[in-house]
N, C-alpha and C positions, 0 to 999 in steps of 0.2 A: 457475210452477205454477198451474193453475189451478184456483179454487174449486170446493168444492163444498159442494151448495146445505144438504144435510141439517148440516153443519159449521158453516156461516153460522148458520146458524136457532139450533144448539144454542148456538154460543158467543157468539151476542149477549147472553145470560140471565147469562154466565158473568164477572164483575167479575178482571182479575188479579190482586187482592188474594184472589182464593180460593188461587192457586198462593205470593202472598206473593213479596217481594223481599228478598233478603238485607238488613244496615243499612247498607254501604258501596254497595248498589246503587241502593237509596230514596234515599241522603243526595246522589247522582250526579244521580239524576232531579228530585229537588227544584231542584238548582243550575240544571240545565237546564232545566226551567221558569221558574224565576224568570229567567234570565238572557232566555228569549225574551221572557216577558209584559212585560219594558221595551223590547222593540224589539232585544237581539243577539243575533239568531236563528244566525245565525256562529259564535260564542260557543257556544251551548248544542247544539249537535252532540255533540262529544265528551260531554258529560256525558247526554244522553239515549241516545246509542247502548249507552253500558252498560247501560241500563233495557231499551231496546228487543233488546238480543240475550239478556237474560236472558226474554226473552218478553213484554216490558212493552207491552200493545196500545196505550195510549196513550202511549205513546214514539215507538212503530212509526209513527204516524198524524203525530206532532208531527215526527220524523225527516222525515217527506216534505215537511211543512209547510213548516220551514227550510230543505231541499233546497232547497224549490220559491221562497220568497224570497230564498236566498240569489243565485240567479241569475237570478230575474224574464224566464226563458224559459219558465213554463206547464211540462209536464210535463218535466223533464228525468230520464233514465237511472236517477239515485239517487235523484228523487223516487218515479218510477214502483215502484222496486223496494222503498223503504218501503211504498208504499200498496197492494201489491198482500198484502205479509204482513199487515199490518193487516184488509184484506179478505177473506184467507184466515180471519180470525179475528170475522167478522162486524162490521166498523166499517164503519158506514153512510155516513160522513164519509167512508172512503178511497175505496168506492166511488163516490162523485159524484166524488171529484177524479179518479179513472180517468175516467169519464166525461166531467168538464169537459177534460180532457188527452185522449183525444181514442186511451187507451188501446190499445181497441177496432178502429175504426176505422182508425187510423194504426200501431198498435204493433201489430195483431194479438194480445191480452192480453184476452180475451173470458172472462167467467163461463160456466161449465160451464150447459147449457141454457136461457141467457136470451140475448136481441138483444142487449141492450148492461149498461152496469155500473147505470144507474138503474133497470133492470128487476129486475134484483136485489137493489139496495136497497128496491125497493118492497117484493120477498116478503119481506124479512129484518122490515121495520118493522111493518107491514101488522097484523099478526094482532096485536101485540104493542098496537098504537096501539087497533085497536077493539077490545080487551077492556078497554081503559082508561089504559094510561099514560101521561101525561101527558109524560114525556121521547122515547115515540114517537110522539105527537101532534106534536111540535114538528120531530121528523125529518121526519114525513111533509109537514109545510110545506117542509121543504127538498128535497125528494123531490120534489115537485108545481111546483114553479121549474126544475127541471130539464126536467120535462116539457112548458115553460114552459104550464102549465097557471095562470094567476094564481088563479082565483076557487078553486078544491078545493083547493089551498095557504094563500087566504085563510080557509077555513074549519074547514082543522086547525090554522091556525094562531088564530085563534078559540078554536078547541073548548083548546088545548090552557091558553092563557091561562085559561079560564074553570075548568079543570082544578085550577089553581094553580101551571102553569111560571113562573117567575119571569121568567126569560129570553123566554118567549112574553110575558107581560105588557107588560116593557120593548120589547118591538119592535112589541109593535100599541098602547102610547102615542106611541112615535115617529112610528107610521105617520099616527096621529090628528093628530099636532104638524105632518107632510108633508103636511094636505089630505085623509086617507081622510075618508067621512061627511060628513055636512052639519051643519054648527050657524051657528047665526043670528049670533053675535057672537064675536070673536076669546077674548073670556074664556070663554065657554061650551066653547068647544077643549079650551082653555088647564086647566079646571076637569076636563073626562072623562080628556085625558092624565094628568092627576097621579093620578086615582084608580088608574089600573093603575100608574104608578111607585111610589104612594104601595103598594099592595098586593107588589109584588116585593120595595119596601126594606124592608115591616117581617119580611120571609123573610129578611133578610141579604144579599140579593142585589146587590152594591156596584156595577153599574154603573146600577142603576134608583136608587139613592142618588144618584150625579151627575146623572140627568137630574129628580130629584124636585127637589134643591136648584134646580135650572137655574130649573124653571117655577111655582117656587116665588116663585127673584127676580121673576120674570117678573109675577106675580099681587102683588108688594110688599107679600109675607108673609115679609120681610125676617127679623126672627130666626129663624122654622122653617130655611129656605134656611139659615142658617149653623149652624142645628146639627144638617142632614143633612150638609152640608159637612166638620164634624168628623167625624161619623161614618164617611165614607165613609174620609178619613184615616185614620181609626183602625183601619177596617178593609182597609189599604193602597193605597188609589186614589192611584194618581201626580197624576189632576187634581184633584183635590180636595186633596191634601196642597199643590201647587202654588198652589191657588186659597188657600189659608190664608195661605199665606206673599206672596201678594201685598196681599191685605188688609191684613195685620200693615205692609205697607212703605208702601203710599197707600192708604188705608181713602176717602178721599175720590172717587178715581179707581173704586173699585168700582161698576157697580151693581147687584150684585146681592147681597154679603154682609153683614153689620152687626157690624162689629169695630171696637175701639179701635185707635188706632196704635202698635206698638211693635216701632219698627226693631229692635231686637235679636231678637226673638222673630223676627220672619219673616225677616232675614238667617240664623239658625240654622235655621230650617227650610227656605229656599233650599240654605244650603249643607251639609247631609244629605241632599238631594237630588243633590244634585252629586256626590257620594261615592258616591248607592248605585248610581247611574245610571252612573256614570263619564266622567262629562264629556260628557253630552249636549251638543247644541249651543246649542238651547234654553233651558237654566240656565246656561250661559254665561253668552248674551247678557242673559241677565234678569238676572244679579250685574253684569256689566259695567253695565249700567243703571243700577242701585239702588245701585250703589257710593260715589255722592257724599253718602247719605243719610246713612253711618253715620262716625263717627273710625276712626281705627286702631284707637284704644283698645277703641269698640264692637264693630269687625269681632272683635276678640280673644276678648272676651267671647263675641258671638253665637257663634263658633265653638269656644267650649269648651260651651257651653248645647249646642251639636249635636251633639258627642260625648257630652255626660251627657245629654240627653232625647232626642231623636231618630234619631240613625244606629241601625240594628240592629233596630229594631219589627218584630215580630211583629204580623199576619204582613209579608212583601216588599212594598216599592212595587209597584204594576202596572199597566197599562195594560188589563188585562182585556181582550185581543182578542174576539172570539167564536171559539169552534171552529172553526166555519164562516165564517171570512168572507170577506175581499176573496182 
């Protein structure tokens, strides 16, 4: 079915919490979320598809998403035919993957009066960015990549940081951290990155939290660094929950956090992570590692500490993909 344009425009404004999800259908889409933002995009199918046939547009979008990882062929079939409903519903996001998938062009799934599906996200973001939002400021950088237009992507993506996107913030300190701009000395970088990490994390925004503590170590402003490090934990970063539990096991080996040593504490915090993950490969190997640190007796301990403090935190471990990313 193909789009069309006046439906785009209107339901981008349109959040699906105005239509509401039953509580069996929310409690489906949460699972399915969570289960992708740790990496088992597999896994969280079934439980987004509920959200997404009840009409949940960010289901709709995420269906295509893990479609589209699950078999790491670019547009496949199931992906396509998430992102084109998504699209039908104005997500700016499905549009570009129509586009980067090659929709258009190859599948014949062309937007109703535009060339291609980025021409259409541009109209959908366009009015919405220059009357001032700061969440379609940030589109419109991803819009302008497509076009592979660098410099007018560079400067909504700019505009949209200086707006107060969190997310924009955190990606043009990165870009500062890759070499964007000139500064005289590697801390002088080091010091404008943080400011925009520093300005995302105090919005909550947890993955500008991991990269504050990062460049934080980096600057050997040693306690701040660990206690954006807890925060970002707290507020469920899988690396930074991980980065805790390393510390706890060889604080010495660290360098960038400032913790005492207490194998029990960060064997428990290892192995809650092990649980919520389900046996990633990675916390595996990291227990298999750190296993001669502790007795039996302790392993016993840390992992009754990780069923009474840590398994089950609110909110879910995550890996915070970006919407948009790889």
């Amino acid at each position: 079915m193909l789009i069309k344009t006046c439906l785009a425009i209107i339901f981008l404004f349109l959040s699906t919490s105005v239509w509401g999800l039953e509580p069996e259908v929310q409690a489906a889409k949460n699972e399915g979320m969570r289960l992708y933002n740790i990496g088992h995009s597999t896994a969280a199918l079934p439980y987004l598809q509920q959200a997404a046939e009840a009409g949940d547009v960010d289901a709709m979008y995420y269906m295509g998403e893990a479609e589209r990882r699950q078999h790491m062929l670019g547009l496949t079939r199931a992906a396509m035919a998430w992102y084109l409903q998504a699209a039908e519903q104005g997500d700016v996001h499905a549009m570009l993957r129509l586009f980067q998938g090659g929709a258009c062009t190859a599948g014949d799934r062309c937007p109703e009066g535009y060339e291609d599906w980025h021409h259409a996200a541009l109209a959908v973001a366009q009015p919405k960015a220059e009357a001032g939002d700061p969440n379609a400021m940030l589109l419109m950088f991803d819009i302008y990549r497509m076009f592979d237009q660098s410099r007018r992507a560079g400067e909504w993506l700019e505009r949209a940081a200086e707006a107060g996107q969190p997310e924009a913030q955190t990606i043009l300190g990165g870009r500062i951290l890759d070499g964007r701009g000139w500064y005289l000395t590697n801390d002088r970088r080091l010091q404008a990155a943080k400011r925009w990490f520093r300005r995302a994390a105090e919005q909550g925004y947890v993955p500008a939290m991991e990269r504050l503590s990062r460049v934080l170590g980096d600057l050997e402003v040693y306690d701040e660094a660990w206690n954006w490090v807890k925060e970002g934990s707290n507020n469920g970063s899988y690396d930074a929950r991980l980065g805790i539990a390393m510390c706890y096991l060889e604080p010495e080996d660290d360098p960038v956090y400032s913790c005492e040593e207490d194998v029990i504490e960060g064997w428990a915090v290892l192995h809650a992570i092990d649980i919520e993950t389900q046996g990633a490969g990675q916390i595996r190997g990291a227990k298999r590692l750190f296993r001669d640190l502790l007795t039996d007796d302790q392993v016993k301990q840390a992992e009754a500490l990780a069923e009474e403090k840590w398994v089950g935190r609110e909110p879910p471990l995550s890996h915070f993909p970006p919407r948009f990313g790889y």
